[in-house]
N, C-alpha and C positions, 0 to 999 in steps of 0.2 A: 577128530584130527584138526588143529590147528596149524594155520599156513601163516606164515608171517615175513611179508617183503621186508626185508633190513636193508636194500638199497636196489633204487630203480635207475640209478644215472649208470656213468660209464667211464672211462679213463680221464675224465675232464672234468677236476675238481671241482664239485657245485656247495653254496648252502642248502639246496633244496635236495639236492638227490645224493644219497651215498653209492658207493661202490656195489659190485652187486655182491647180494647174499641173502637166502632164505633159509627160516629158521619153519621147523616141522619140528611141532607138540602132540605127541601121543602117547597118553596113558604113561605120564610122567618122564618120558624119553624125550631129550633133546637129541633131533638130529642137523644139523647143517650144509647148506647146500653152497658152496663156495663162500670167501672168506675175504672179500675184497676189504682194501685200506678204508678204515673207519667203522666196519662192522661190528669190534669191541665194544665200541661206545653207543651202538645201537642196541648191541645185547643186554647190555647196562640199563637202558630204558625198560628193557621188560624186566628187570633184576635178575637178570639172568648173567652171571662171573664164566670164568673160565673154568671155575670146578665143577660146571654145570652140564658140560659138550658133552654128550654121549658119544656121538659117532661122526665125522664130518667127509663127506662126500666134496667133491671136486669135479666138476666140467672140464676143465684143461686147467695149465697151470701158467695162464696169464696176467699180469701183474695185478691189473683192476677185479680179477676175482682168487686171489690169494695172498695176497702180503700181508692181511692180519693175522698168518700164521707166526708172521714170525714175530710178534708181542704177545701174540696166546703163548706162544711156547716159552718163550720168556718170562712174561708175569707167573706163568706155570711153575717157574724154581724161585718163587720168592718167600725166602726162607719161615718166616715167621708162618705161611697160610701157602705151603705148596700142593699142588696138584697133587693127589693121589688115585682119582681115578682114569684106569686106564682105558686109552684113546684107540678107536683105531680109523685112519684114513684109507678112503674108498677113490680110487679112480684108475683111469686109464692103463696102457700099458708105458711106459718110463718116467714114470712119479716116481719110482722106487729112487732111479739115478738120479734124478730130481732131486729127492726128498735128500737125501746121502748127502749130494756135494752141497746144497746147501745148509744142512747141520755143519761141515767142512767148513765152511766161508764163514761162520760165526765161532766157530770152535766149542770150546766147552759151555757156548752160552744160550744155547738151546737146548741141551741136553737134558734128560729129566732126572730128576733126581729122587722122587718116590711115587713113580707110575711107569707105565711101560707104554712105547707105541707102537704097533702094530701097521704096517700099509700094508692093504690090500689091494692088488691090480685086477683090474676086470677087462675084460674084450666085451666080448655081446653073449648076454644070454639072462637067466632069471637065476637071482640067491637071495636066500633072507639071511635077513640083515637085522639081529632082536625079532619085534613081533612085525615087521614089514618084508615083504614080498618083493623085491627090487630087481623091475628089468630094465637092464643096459644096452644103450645100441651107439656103432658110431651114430656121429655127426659129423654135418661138412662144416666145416672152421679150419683147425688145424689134426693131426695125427693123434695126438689124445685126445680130445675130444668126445665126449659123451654124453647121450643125452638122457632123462632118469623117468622111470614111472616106479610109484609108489603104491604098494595095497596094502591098507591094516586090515586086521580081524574081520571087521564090522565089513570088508568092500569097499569101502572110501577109495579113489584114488585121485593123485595128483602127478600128473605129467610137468618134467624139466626141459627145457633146450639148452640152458647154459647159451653160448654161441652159435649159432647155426644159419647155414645157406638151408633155401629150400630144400627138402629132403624125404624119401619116402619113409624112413625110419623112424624118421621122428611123426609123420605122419602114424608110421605103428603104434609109439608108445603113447602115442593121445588119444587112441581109439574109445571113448565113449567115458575119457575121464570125465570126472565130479570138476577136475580144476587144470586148467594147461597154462603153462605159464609159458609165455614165446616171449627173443628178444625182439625188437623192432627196431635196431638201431638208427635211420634214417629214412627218409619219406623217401618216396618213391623214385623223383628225381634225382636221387644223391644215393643211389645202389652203389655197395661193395661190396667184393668178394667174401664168401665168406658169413654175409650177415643176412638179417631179415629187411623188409621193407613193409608197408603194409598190405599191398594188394597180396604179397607173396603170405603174408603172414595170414589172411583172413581166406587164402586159399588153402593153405594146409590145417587150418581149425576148421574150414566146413567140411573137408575132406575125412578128419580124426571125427569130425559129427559129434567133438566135446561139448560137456553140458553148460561149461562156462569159459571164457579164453581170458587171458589178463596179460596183458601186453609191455613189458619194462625193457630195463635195459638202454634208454632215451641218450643220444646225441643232443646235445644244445639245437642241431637246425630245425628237429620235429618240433611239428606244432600240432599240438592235441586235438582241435577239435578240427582240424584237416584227417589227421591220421584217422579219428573215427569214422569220419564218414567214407574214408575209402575201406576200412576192413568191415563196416557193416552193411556196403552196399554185397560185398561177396557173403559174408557169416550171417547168419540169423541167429546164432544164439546171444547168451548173455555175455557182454563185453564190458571190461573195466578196465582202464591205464591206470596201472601201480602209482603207488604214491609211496614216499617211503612210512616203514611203520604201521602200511595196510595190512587189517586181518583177515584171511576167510575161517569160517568153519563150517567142516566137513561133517 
């Protein structure tokens, strides 16, 4: 299993950090984990097209982690080289209405024109997903919201937060992952509702007693080598802040 950060910033357009979006390689399956502005052209770096998405997954449907749907779907009806394999989208419960009126608001120009898409709405529980094992749990951010654990074949897994306030759920679906990926979007003194910070974030990675934590999702006021030493005076395990285009493998 390969893990691949395609953007560790946030709503605040950086050269360094894209939008968020992770890309999961397994046994020749692309899956995608949110699809924030600019994600395309990171997929691109791995030569990875839009003919290439197997499945794509969503945490909520907030701007900085979904508007490259809507040039994937696009470039998807371009005539000469269009999509033909079909899609299907994994998240929360009112993506569907979601998904709907924004096909609506573009009209016929997101519509596919030789593949089919499929949404699928999840609440909490566990379904596979191809050859992965996918359990879903709220999160506290907003009402769709979701956060993901992942298990192939082999055991491997990697835990998502997408967006999240502290939470014991998300504490579930990190329990004794290979990889947890938590946002941390501001240092300690600059708490919002809604988000991680580090003290909170390096509380719920000793708690999940994950084998490795990786921390994105960055606001401009973090500063990295502050944030690590407050989530490793709490975690002992292995710790790394995303960078964009970082790989693990599982």
């Amino acid at each position: 299993m390969n893990v691949t950060i395609l953007g560790s910033g946030t709503a605040v357009p950086s050269l360094a950090r894209n939008s968020s979006g992770v890309l999961i390689r397994d046994e020749g399956v692309n899956t995608l984990i949110d699809f924030g502005y600019g994600t395309l052209k990171q997929l691109l770096h791995l030569e990875i097209t839009y003919h290439d998405i197997d499945r794509i997954f969503f945490t909520h449907n907030h701007p900085d982690h979904m508007c490259d749907l809507i040039p994937f779907l696009f470039a998807s009806r371009y005539h000469p080289a269009a999509r033909k394999k079909d899609l299907e989208i994994v998240a929360g419960r009112g993506f569907q209405d979601f998904f709907d009126k924004l096909i609506a608001a573009f009209k016929h120009w997101l519509v596919p024109t030789e593949y089919q898409i499929r949404v699928t709405e999840i609440d909490e529980g566990t379904k596979n997903f191809g050859s992965h094992r996918v359990t879903f749990k709220k999160v506290r951010h907003i009402e769709m919201s979701r956060g993901y654990r992942f298990e192939n074949p082999a055991g491997k897994t990697v835990a998502l937060s997408g967006d999240t306030d502290y939470c014991q759920s998300m504490v579930e679906l990190g329990k004794g992952a290979d990889l947890m990926i938590l946002e941390c979007a501001m240092p300690d003194g600059g708490k919002i509702a809604g988000h991680l910070v580090p003290s909170l974030a390096g509380k719920l990675a000793k708690e999940a007693d994950c084998k490795k934590l990786c921390l994105t999702h960055f606001y401009p006021p973090c500063d990295m080598d502050a944030m690590r030493e407050t989530v490793s005076a709490i975690y002992g395990g292995e710790l790394v802040l995303a960078r964009d285009l970082m790989q693990f493998q599982l």
